[in-house]
N, CA, C and O atoms as a Maestro MAE file, in Angstrom:
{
 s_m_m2io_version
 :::
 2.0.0
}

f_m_ct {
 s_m_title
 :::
 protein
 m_atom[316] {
  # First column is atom index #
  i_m_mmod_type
  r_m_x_coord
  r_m_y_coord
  r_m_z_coord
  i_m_residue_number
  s_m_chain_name
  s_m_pdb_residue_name
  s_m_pdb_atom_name
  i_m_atomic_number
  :::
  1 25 112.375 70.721 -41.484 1 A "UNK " " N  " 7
  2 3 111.485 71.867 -41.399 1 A "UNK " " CA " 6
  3 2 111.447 72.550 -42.767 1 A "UNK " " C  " 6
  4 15 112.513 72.629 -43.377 1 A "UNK " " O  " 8
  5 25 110.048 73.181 -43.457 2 A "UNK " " N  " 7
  6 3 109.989 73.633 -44.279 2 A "UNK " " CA " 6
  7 2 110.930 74.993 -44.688 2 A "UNK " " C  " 6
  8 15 111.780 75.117 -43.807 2 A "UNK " " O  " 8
  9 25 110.996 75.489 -45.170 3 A "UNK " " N  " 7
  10 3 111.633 77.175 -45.759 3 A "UNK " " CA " 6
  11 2 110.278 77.809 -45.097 3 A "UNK " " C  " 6
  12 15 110.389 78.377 -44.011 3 A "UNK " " O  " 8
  13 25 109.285 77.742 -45.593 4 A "UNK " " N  " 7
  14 3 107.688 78.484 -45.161 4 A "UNK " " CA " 6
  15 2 107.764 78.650 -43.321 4 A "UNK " " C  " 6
  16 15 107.642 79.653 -42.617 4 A "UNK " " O  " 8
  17 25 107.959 77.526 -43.044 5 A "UNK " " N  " 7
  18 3 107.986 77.451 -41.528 5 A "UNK " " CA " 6
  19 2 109.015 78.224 -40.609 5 A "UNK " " C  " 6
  20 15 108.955 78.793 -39.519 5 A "UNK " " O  " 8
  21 25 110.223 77.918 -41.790 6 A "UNK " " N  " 7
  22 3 111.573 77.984 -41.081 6 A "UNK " " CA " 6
  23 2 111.712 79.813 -40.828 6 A "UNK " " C  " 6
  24 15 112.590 80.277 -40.101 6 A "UNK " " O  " 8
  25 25 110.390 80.949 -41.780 7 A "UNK " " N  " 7
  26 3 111.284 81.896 -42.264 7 A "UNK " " CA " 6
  27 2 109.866 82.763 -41.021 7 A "UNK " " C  " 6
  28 15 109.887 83.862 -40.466 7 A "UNK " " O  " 8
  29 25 108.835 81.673 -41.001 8 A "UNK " " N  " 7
  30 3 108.040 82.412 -39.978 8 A "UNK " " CA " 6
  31 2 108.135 82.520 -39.008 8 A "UNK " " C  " 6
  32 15 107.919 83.450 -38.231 8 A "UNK " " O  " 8
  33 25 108.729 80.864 -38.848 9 A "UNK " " N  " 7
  34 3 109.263 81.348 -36.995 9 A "UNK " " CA " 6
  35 2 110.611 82.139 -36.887 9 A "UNK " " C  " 6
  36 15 111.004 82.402 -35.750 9 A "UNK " " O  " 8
  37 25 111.182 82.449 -37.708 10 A "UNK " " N  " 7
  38 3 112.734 83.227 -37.762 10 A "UNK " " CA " 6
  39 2 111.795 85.125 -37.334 10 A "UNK " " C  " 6
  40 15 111.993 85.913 -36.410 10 A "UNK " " O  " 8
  41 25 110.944 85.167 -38.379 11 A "UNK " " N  " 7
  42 3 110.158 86.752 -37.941 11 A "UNK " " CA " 6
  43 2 109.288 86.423 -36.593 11 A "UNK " " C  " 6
  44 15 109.105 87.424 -35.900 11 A "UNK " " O  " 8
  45 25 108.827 85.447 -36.187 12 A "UNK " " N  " 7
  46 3 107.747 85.807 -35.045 12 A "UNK " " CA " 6
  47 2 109.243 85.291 -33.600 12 A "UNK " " C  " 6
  48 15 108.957 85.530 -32.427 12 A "UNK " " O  " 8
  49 25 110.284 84.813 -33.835 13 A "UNK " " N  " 7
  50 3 111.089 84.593 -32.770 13 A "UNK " " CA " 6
  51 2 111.213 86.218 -32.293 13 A "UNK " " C  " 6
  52 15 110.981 86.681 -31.176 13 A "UNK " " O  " 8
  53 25 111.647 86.910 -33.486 14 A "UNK " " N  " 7
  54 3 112.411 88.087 -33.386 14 A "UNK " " CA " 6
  55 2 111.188 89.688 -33.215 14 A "UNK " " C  " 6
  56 15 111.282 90.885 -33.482 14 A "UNK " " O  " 8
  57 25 110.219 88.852 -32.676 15 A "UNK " " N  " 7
  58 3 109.064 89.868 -33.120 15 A "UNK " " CA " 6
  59 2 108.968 90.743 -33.739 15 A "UNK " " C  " 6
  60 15 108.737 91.846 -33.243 15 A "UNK " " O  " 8
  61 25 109.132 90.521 -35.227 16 A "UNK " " N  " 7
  62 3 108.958 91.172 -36.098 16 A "UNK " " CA " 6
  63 2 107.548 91.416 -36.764 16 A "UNK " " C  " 6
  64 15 107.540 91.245 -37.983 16 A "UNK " " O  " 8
  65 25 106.350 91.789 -36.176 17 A "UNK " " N  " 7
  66 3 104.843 91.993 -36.552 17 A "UNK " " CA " 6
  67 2 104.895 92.903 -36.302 17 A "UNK " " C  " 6
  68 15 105.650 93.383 -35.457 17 A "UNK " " O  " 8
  69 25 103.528 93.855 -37.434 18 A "UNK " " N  " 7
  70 3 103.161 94.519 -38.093 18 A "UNK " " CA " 6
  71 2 104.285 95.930 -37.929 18 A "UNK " " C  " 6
  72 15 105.132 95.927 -38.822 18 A "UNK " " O  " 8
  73 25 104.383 96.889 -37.119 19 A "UNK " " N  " 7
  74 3 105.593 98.160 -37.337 19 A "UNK " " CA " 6
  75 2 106.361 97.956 -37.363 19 A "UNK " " C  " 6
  76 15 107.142 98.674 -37.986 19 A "UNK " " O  " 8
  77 25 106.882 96.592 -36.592 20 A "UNK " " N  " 7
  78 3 108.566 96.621 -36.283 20 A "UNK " " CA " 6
  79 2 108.810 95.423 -37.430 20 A "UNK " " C  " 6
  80 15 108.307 94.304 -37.528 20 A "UNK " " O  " 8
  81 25 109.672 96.039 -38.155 21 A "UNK " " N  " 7
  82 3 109.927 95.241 -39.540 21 A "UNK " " CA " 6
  83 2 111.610 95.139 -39.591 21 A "UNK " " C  " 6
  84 15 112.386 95.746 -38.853 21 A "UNK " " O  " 8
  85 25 111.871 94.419 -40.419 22 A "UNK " " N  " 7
  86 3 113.366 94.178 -40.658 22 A "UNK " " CA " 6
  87 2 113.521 93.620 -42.652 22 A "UNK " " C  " 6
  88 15 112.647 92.997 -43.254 22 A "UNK " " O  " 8
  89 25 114.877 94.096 -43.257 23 A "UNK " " N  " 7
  90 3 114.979 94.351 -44.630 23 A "UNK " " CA " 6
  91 2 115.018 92.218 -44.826 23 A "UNK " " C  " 6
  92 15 115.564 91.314 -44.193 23 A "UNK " " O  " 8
  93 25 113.982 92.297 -46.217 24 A "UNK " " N  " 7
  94 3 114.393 90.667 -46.720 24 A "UNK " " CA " 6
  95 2 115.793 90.077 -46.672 24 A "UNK " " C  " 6
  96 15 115.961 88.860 -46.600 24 A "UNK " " O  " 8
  97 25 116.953 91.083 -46.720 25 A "UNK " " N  " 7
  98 3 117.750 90.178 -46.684 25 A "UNK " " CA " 6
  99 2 118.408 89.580 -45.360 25 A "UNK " " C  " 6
  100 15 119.284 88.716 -45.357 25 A "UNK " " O  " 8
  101 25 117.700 90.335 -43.950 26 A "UNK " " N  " 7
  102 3 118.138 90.341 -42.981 26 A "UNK " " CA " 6
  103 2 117.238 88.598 -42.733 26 A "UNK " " C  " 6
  104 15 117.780 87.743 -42.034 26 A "UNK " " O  " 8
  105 25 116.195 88.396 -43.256 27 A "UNK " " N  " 7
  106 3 115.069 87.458 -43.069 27 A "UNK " " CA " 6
  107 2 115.693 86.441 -43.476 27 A "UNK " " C  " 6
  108 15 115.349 85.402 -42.911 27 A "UNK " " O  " 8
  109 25 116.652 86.323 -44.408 28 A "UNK " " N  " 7
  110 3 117.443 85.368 -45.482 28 A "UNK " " CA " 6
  111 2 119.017 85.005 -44.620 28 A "UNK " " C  " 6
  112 15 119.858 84.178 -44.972 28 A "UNK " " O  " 8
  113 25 119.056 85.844 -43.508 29 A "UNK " " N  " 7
  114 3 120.716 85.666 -42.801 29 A "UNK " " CA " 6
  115 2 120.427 84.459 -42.376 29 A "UNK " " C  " 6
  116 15 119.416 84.410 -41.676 29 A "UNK " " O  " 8
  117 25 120.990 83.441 -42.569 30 A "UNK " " N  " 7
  118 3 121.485 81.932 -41.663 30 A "UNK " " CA " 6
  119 2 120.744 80.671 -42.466 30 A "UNK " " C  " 6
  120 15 120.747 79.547 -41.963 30 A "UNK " " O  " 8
  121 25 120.222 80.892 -43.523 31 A "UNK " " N  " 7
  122 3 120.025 79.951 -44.475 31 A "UNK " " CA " 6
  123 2 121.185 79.364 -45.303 31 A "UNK " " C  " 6
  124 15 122.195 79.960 -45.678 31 A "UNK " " O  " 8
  125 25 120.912 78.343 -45.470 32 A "UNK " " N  " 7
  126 3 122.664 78.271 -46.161 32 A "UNK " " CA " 6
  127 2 122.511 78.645 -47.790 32 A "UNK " " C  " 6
  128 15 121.463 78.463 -48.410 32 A "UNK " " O  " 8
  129 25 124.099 79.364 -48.549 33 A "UNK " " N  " 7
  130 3 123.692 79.730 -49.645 33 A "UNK " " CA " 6
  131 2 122.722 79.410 -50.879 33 A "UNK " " C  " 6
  132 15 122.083 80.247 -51.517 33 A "UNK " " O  " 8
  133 25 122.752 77.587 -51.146 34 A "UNK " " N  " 7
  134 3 122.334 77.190 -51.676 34 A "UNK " " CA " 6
  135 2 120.735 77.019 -51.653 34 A "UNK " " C  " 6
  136 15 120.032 76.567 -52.557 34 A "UNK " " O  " 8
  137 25 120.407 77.413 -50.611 35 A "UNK " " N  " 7
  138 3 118.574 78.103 -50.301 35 A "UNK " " CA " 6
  139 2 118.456 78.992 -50.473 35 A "UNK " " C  " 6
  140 15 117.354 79.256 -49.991 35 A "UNK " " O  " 8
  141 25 119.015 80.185 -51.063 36 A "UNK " " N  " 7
  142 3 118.291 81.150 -50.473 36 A "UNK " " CA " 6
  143 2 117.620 82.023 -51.603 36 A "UNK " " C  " 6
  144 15 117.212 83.155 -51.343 36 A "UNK " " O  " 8
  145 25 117.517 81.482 -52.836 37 A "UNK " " N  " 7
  146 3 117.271 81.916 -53.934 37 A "UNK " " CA " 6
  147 2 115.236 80.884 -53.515 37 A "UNK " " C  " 6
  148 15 114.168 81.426 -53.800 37 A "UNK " " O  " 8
  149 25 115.297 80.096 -53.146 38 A "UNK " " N  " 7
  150 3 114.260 79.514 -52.670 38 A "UNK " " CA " 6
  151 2 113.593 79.923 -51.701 38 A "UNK " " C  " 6
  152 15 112.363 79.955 -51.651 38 A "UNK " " O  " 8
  153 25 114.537 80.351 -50.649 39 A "UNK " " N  " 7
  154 3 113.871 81.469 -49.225 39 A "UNK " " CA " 6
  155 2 113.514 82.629 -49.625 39 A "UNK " " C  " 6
  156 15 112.950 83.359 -48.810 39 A "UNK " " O  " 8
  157 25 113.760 83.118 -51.038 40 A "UNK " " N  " 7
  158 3 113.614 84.635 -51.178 40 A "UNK " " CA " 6
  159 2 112.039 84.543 -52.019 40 A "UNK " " C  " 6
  160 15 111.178 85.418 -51.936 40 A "UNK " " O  " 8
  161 25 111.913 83.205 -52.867 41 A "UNK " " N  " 7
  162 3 110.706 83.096 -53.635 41 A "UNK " " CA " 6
  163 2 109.407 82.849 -52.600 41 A "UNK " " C  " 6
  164 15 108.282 83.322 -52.763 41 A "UNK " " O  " 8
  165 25 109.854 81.968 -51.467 42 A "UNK " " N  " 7
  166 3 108.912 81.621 -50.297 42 A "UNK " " CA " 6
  167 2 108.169 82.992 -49.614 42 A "UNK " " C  " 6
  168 15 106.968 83.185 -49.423 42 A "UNK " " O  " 8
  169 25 109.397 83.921 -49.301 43 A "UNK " " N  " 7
  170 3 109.146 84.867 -48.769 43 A "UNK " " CA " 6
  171 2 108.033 86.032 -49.457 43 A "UNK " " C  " 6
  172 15 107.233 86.812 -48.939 43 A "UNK " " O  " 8
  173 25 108.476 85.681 -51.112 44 A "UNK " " N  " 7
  174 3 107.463 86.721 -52.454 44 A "UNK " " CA " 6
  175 2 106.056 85.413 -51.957 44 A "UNK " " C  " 6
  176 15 105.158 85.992 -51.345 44 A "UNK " " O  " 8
  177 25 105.846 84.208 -52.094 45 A "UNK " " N  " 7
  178 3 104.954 83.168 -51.693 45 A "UNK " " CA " 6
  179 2 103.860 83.660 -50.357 45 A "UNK " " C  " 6
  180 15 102.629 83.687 -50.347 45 A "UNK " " O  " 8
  181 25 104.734 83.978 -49.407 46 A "UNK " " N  " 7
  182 3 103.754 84.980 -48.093 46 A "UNK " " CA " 6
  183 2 103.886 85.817 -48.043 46 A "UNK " " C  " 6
  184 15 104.027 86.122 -46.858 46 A "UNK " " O  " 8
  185 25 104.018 87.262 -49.158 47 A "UNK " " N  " 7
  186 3 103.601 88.105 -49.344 47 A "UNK " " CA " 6
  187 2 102.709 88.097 -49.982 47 A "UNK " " C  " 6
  188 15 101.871 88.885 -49.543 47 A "UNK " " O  " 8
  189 25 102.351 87.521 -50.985 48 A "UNK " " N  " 7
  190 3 100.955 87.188 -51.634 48 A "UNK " " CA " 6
  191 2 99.560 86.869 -50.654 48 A "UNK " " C  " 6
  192 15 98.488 87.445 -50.468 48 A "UNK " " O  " 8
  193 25 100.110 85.812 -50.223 49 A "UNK " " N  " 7
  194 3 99.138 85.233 -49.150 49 A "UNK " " CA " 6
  195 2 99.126 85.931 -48.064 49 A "UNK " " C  " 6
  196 15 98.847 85.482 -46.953 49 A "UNK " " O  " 8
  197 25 99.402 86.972 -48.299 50 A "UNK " " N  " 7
  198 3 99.109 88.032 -47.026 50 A "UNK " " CA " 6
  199 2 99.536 87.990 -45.383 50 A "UNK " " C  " 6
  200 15 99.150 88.695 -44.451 50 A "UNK " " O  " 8
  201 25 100.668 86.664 -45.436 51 A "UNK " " N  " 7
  202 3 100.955 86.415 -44.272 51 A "UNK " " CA " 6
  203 2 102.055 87.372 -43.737 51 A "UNK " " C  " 6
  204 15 102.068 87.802 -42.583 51 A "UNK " " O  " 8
  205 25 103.070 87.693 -44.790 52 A "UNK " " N  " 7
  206 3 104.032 88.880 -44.698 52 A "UNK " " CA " 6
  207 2 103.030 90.414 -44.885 52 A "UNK " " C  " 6
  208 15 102.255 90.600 -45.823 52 A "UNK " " O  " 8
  209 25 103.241 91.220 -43.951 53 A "UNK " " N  " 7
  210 3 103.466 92.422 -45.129 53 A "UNK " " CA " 6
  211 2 104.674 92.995 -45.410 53 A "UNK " " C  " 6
  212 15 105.605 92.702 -44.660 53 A "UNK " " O  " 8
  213 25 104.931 93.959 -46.579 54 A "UNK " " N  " 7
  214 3 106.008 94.689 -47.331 54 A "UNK " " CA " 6
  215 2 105.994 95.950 -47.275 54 A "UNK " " C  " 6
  216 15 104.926 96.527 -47.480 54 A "UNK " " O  " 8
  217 25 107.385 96.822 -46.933 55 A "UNK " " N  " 7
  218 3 106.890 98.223 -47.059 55 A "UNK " " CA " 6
  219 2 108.614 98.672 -47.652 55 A "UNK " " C  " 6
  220 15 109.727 98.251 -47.340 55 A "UNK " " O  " 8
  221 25 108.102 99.784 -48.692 56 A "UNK " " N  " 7
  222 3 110.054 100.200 -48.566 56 A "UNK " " CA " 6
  223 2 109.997 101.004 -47.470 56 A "UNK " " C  " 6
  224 15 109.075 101.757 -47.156 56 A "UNK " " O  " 8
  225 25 111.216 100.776 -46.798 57 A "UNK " " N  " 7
  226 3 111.874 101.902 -46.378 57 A "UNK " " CA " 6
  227 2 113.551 101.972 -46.338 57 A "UNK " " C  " 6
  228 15 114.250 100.966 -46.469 57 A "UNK " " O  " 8
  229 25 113.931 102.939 -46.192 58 A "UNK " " N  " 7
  230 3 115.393 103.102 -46.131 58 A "UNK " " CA " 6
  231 2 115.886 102.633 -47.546 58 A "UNK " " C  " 6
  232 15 117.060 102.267 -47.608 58 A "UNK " " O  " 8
  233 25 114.952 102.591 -48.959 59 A "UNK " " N  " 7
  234 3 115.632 102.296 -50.162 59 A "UNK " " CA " 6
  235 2 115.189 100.823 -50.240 59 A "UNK " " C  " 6
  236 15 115.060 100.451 -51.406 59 A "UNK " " O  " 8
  237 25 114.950 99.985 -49.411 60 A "UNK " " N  " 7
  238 3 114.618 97.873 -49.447 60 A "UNK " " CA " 6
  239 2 113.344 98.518 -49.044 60 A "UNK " " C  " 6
  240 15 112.777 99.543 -48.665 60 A "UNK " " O  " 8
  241 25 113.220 96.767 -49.494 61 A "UNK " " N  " 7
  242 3 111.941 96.430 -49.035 61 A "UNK " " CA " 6
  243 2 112.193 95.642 -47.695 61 A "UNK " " C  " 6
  244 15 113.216 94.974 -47.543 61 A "UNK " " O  " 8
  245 25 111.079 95.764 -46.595 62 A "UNK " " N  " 7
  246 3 111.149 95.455 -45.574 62 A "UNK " " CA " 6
  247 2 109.791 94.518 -45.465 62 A "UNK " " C  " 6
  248 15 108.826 94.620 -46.223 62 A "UNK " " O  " 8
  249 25 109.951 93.290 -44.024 63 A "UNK " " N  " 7
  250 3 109.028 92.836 -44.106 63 A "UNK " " CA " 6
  251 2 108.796 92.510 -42.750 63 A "UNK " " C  " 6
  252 15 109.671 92.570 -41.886 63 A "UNK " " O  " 8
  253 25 107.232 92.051 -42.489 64 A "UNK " " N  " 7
  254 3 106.882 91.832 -41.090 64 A "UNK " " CA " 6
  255 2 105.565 90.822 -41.028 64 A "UNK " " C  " 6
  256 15 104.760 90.812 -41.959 64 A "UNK " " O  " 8
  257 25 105.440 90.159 -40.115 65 A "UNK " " N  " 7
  258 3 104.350 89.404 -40.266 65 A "UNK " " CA " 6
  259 2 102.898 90.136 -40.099 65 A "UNK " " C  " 6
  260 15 102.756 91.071 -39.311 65 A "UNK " " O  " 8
  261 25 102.004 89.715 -40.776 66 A "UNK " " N  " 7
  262 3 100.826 90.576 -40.334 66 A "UNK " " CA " 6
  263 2 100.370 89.962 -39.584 66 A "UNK " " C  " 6
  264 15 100.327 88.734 -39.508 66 A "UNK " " O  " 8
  265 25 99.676 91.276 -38.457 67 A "UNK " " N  " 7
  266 3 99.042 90.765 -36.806 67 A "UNK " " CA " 6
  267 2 97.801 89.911 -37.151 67 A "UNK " " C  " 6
  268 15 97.257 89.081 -36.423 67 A "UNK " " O  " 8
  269 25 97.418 90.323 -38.562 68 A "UNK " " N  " 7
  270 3 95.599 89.851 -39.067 68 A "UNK " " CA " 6
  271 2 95.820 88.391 -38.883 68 A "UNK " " C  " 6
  272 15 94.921 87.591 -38.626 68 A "UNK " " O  " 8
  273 25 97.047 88.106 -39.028 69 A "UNK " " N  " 7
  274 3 97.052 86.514 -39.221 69 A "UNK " " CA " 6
  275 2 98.321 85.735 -38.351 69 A "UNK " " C  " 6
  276 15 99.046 84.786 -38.648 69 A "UNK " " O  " 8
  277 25 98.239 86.484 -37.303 70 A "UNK " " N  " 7
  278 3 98.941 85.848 -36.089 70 A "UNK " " CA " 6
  279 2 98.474 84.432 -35.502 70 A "UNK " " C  " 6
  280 15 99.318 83.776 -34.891 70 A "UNK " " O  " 8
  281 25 97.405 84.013 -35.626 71 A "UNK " " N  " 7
  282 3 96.349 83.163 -34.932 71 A "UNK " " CA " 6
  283 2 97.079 82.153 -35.965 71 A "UNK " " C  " 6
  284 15 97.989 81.464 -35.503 71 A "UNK " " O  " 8
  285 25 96.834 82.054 -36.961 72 A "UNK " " N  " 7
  286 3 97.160 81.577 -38.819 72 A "UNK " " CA " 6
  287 2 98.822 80.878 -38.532 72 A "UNK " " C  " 6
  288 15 99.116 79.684 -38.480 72 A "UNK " " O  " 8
  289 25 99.501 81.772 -38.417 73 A "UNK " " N  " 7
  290 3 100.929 81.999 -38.103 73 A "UNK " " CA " 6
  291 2 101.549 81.445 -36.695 73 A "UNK " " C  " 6
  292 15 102.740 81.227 -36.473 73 A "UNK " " O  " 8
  293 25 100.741 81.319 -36.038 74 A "UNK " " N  " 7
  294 3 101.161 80.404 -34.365 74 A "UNK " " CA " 6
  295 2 100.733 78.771 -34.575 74 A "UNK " " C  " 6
  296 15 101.256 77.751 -34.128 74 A "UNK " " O  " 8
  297 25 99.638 78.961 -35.388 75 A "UNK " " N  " 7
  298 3 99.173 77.667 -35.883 75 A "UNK " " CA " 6
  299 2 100.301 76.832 -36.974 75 A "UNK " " C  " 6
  300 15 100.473 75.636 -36.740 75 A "UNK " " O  " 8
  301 25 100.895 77.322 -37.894 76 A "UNK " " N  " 7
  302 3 101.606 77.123 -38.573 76 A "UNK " " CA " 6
  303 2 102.669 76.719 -37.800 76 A "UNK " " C  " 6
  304 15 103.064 75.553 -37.782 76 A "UNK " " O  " 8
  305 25 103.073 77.464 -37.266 77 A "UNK " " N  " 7
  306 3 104.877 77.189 -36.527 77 A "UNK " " CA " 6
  307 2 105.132 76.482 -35.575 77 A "UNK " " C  " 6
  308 15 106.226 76.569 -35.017 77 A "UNK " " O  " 8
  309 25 104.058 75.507 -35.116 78 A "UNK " " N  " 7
  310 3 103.990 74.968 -34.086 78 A "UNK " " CA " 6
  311 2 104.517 73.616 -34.094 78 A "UNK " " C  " 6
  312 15 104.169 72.796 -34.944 78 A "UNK " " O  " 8
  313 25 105.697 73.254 -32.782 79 A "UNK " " N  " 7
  314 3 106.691 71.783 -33.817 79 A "UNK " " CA " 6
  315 2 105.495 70.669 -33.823 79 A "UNK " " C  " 6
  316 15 105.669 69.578 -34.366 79 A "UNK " " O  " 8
  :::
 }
 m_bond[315] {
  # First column is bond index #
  i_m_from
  i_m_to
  i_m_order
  :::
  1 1 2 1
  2 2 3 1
  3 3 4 2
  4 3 5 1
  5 5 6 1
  6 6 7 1
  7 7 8 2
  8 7 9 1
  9 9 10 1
  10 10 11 1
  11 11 12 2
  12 11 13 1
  13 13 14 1
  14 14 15 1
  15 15 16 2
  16 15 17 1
  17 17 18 1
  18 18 19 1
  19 19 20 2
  20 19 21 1
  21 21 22 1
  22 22 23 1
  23 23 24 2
  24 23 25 1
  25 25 26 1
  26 26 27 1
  27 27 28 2
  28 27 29 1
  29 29 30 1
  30 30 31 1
  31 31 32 2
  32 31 33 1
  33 33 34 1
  34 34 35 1
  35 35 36 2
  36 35 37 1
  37 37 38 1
  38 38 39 1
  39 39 40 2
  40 39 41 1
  41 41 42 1
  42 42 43 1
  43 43 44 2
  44 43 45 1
  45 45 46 1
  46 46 47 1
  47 47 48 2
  48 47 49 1
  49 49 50 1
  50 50 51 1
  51 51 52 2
  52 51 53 1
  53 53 54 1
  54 54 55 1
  55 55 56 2
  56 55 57 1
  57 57 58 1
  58 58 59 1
  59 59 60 2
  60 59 61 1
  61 61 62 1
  62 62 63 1
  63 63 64 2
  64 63 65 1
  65 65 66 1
  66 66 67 1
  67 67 68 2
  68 67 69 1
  69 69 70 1
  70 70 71 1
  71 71 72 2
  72 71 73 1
  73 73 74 1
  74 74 75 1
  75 75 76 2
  76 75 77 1
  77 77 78 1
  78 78 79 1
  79 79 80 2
  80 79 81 1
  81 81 82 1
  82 82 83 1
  83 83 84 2
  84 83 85 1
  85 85 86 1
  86 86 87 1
  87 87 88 2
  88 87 89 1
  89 89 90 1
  90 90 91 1
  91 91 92 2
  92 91 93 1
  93 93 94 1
  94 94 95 1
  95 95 96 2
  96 95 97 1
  97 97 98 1
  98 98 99 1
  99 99 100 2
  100 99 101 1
  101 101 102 1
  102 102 103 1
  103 103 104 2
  104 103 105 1
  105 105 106 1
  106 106 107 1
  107 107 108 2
  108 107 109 1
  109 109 110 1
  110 110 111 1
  111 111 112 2
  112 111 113 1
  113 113 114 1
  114 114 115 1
  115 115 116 2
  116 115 117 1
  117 117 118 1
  118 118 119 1
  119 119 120 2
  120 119 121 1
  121 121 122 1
  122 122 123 1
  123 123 124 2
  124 123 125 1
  125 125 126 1
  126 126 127 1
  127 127 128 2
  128 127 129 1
  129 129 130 1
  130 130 131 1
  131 131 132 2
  132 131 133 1
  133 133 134 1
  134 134 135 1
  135 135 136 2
  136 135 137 1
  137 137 138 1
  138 138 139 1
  139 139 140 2
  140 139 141 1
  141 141 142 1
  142 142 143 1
  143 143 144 2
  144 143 145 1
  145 145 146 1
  146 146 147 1
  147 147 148 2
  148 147 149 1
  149 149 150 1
  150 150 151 1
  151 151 152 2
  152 151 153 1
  153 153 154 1
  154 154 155 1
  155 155 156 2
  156 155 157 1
  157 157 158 1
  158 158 159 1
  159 159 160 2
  160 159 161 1
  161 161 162 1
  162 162 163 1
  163 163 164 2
  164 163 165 1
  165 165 166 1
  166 166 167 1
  167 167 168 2
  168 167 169 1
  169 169 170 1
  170 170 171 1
  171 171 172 2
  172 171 173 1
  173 173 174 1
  174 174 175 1
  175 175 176 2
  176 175 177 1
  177 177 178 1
  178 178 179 1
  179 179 180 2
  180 179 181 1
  181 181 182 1
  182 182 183 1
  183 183 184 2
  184 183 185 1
  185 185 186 1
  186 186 187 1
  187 187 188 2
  188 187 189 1
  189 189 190 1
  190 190 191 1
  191 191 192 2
  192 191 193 1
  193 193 194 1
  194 194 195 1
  195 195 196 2
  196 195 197 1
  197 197 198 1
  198 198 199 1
  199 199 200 2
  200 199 201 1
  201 201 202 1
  202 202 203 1
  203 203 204 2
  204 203 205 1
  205 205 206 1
  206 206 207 1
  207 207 208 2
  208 207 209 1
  209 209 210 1
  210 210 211 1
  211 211 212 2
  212 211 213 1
  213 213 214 1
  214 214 215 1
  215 215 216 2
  216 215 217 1
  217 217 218 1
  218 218 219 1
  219 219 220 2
  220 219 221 1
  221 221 222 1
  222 222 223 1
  223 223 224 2
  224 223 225 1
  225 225 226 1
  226 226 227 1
  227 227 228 2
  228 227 229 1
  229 229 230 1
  230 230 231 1
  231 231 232 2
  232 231 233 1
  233 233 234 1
  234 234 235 1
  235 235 236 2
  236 235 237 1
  237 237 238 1
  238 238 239 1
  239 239 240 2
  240 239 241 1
  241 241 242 1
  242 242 243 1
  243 243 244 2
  244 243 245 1
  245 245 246 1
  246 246 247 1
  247 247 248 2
  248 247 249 1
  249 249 250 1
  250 250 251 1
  251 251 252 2
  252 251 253 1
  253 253 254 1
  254 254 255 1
  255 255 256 2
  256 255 257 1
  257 257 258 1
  258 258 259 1
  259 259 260 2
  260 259 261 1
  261 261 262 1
  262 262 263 1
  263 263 264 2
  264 263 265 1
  265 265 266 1
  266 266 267 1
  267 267 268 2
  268 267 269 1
  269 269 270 1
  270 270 271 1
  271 271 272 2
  272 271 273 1
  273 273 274 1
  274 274 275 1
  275 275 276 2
  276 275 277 1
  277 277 278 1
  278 278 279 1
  279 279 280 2
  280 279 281 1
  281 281 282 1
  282 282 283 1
  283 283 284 2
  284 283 285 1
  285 285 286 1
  286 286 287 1
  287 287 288 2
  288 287 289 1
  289 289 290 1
  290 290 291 1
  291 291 292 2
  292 291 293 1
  293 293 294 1
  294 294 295 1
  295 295 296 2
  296 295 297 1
  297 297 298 1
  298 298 299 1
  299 299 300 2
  300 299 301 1
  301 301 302 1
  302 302 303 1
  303 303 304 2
  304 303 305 1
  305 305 306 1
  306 306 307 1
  307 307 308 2
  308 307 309 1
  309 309 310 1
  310 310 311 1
  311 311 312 2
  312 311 313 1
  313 313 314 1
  314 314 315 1
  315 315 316 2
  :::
 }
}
């Protein structure tokens, strides 16, 4: 399974879309060390592409899938 795949279905398991958000590094727990410098660039990768959104709060940045592209995102994660 990809990192891309692996980190979308990790936020849409945990329903993490659009308000209910959780901090990048919580998104990065259970990757093994040697990924995660790669899970963290993937993650900057679908924030661009608008599949994440980003917001600070509590001091981090936090992230959540956007609902705009749920359809996008079910399509993607599908085994």
């Amino acid at each position: 399974m990809s990192i891309r795949k692996a980190v979308l279905k990790k936020l849409f398991r945990h329903r993490y879309i659009g308000g209910r958000h959780t901090e990048i590094r919580n998104a990065m727990k259970g990757f093994p060390p040697p990924l995660l410098k790669e899970v963290k660039e993937e993650i900057k990768n679908l924030i661009k592409e608008s599949y994440l959104l980003s917001k600070m709060s509590t001091g981090e940045i936090h992230i959540s899938l956007n609902p705009r592209k749920i359809n996008d995102i079910r399509e993607e994660i599908v085994d």
